[in-house]
C-alpha positions as CSV (number, residue, x, y, z in Angstrom):
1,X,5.6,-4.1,18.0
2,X,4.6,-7.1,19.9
3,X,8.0,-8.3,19.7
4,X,9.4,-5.3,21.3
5,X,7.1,-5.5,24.1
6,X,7.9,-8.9,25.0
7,X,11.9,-8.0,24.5
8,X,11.1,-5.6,27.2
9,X,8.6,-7.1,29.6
10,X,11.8,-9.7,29.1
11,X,14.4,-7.2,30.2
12,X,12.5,-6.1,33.1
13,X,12.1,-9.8,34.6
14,X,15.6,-10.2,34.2
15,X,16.6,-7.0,36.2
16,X,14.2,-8.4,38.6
17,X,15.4,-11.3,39.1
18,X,18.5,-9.7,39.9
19,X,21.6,-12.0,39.3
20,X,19.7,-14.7,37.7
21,X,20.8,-13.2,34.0
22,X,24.1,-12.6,33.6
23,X,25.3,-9.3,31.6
24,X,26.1,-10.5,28.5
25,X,22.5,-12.4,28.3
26,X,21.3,-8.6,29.0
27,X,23.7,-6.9,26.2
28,X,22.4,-9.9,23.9
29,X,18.4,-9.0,24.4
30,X,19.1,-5.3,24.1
31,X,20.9,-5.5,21.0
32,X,17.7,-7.9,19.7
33,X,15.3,-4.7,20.8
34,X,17.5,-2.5,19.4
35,X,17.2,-4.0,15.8
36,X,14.0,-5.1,15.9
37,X,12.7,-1.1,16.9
38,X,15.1,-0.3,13.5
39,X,13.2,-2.3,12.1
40,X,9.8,-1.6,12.9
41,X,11.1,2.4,12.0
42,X,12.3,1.2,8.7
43,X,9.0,-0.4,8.1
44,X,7.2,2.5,8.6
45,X,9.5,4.5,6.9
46,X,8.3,1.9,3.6
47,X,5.0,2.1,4.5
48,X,5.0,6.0,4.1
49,X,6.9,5.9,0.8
50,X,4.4,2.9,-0.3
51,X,1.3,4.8,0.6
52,X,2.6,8.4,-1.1
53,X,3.0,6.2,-4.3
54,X,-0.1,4.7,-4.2
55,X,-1.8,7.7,-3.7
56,X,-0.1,8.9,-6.6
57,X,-1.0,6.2,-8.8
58,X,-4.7,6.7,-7.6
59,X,-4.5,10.4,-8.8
60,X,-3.1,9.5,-12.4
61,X,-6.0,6.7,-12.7
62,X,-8.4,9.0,-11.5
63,X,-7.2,12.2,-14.3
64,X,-7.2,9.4,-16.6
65,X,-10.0,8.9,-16.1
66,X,-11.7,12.0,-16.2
67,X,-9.5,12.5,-19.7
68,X,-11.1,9.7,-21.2
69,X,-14.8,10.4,-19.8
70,X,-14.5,13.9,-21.3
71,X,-14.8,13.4,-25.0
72,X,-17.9,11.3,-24.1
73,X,-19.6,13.6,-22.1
74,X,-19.1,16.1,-24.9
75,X,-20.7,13.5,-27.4
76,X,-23.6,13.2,-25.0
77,X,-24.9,16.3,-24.8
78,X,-24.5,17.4,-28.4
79,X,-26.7,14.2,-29.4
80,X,-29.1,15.5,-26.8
81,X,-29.0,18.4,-28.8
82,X,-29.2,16.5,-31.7
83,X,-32.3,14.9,-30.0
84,X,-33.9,17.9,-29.3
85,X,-33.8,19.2,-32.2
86,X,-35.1,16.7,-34.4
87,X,-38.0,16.5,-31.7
88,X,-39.0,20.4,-32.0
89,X,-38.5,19.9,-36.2
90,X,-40.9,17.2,-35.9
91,X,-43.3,18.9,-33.8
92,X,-43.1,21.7,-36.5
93,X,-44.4,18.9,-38.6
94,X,-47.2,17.3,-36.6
95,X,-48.3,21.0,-36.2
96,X,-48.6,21.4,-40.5
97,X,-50.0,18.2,-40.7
């Protein structure tokens, strides 16, 4: 972007300068900010696409993640069960003690 600035802060000293550039020095620079504003659009363009995949990828990691996490969140809170009711069943046998 900086690049295109200074292509055009260029272009406007030559005009102001008046006959100190000559026309095909003009048509070389405009052709240079030409490509180098493609450019810049193309990057973008691969930034988009690069950001849409990542975001992509983040979303598969993150069921992935919640696929795997599942089974053990279902192991926890039967042993809690578990626990709790080994806990009341020895309370039952404090109590007849």
């Amino acid at each position: 972007m900086r690049t295109a600035c200074y292509a055009f802060i260029g272009l406007w000293v030559l005009a102001l300068m008046g006959g100190c550039a000559s026309r095909e020095d003009i048509v070389v620079l405009e052709n240079r900010l030409y490509n180098q504003q493609r450019q810049i659009q193309q990057f973008k363009e691969e930034l988009g696409l690069f950001k849409n995949q990542l975001n992509a990828r983040a979303e598969q990691v993150e069921k992935r993640m919640e696929s795997a996490q599942q089974p053990l969140l279902e192991n926890q809170a039967n042993s809690l069960s578990e626990i709790e009711t080994v806990k009341s069943r020895l309370q039952a046998v404090q109590g007849r003690l």
